[in-house]
C-alpha positions in Angstrom: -18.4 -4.4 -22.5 -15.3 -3.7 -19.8 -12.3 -3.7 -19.9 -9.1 -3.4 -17.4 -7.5 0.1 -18.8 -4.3 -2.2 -20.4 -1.7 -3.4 -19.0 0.1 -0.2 -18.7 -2.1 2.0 -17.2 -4.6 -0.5 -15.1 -2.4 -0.3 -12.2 -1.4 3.3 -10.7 0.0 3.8 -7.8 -0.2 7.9 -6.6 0.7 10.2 -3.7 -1.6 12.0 -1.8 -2.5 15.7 -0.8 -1.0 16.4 2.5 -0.2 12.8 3.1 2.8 10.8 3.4 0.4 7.6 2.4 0.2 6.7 -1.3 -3.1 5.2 -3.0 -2.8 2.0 -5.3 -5.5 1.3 -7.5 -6.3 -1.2 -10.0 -8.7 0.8 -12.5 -11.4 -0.7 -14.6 -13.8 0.6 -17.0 -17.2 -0.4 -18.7 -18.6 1.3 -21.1 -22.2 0.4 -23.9 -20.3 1.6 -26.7 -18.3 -0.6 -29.3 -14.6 -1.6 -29.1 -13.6 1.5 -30.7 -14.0 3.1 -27.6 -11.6 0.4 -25.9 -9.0 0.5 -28.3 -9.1 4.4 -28.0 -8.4 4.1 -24.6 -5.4 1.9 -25.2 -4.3 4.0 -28.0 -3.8 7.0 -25.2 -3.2 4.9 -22.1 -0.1 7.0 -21.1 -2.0 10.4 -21.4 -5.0 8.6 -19.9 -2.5 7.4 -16.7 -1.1 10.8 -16.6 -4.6 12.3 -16.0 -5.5 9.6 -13.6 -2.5 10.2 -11.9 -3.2 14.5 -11.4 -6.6 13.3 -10.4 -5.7 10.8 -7.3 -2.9 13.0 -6.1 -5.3 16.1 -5.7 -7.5 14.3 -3.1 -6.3 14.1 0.2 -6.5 11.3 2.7 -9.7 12.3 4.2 -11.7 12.5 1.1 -10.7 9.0 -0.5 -11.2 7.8 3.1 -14.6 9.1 3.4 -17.8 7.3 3.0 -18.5 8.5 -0.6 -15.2 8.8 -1.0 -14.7 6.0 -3.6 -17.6 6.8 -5.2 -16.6 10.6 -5.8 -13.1 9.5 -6.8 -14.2 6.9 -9.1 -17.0 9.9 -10.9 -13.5 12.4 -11.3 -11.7 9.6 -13.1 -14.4 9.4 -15.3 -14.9 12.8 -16.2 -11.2 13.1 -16.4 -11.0 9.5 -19.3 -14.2 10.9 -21.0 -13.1 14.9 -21.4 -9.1 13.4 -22.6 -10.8 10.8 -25.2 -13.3 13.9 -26.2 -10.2 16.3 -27.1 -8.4 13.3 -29.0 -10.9 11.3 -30.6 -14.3 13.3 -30.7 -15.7 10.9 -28.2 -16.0 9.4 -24.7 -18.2 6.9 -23.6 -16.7 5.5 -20.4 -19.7 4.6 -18.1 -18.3 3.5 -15.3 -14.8 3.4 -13.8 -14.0 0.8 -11.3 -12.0 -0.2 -8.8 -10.0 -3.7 -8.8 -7.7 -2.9 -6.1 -8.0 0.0 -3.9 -5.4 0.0 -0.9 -3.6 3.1 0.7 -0.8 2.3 1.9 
């Protein structure tokens, strides 16, 4: 299953560390586990956003522009969702976390 992380919180747009760009990104996630993982992620999509939010702002241009740079900013998100649905629900089981849109502007 996937799902765009609602309506609310699948869009976030974020400064940058040392940067006077921002990053908008249009977030996805997958995940093998039942719905109850989907609707626990709506449930919290403002903390969820929040988190996202410290996350993109603490990489700097360089790292997001690097090669692996979506790749290692797409695996933070991920531990960020998973370790915030772990100390509200008991549980994570986001797999993946994608990217719809990704421009810095």
């Amino acid at each position: 299953g996937g799902s765009d992380l609602g309506d609310n919180a699948g869009s976030v747009l974020s400064d940058i560390q040392q940067s006077r760009r921002f990053l908008q990104v249009g977030v996805g996630l997958s995940t093998q586990y039942d719905a109850t993982v989907i609707a626990n992620v709506e449930r919290h999509a403002m903390a969820l956003r929040s988190d996202m939010l410290a996350v993109i702002s603490g990489f700097t241009e360089e790292e997001i522009e690097a090669e692996d740079g979506r790749a290692r900013l797409s695996g933070a998100l991920r531990e960020t969702i998973n370790a915030r649905l772990v100390s509200l629900e008991g549980f994570g089981g986001i797999e993946d976390v994608f990217f719809r849109t990704f421009v810095l502007q």
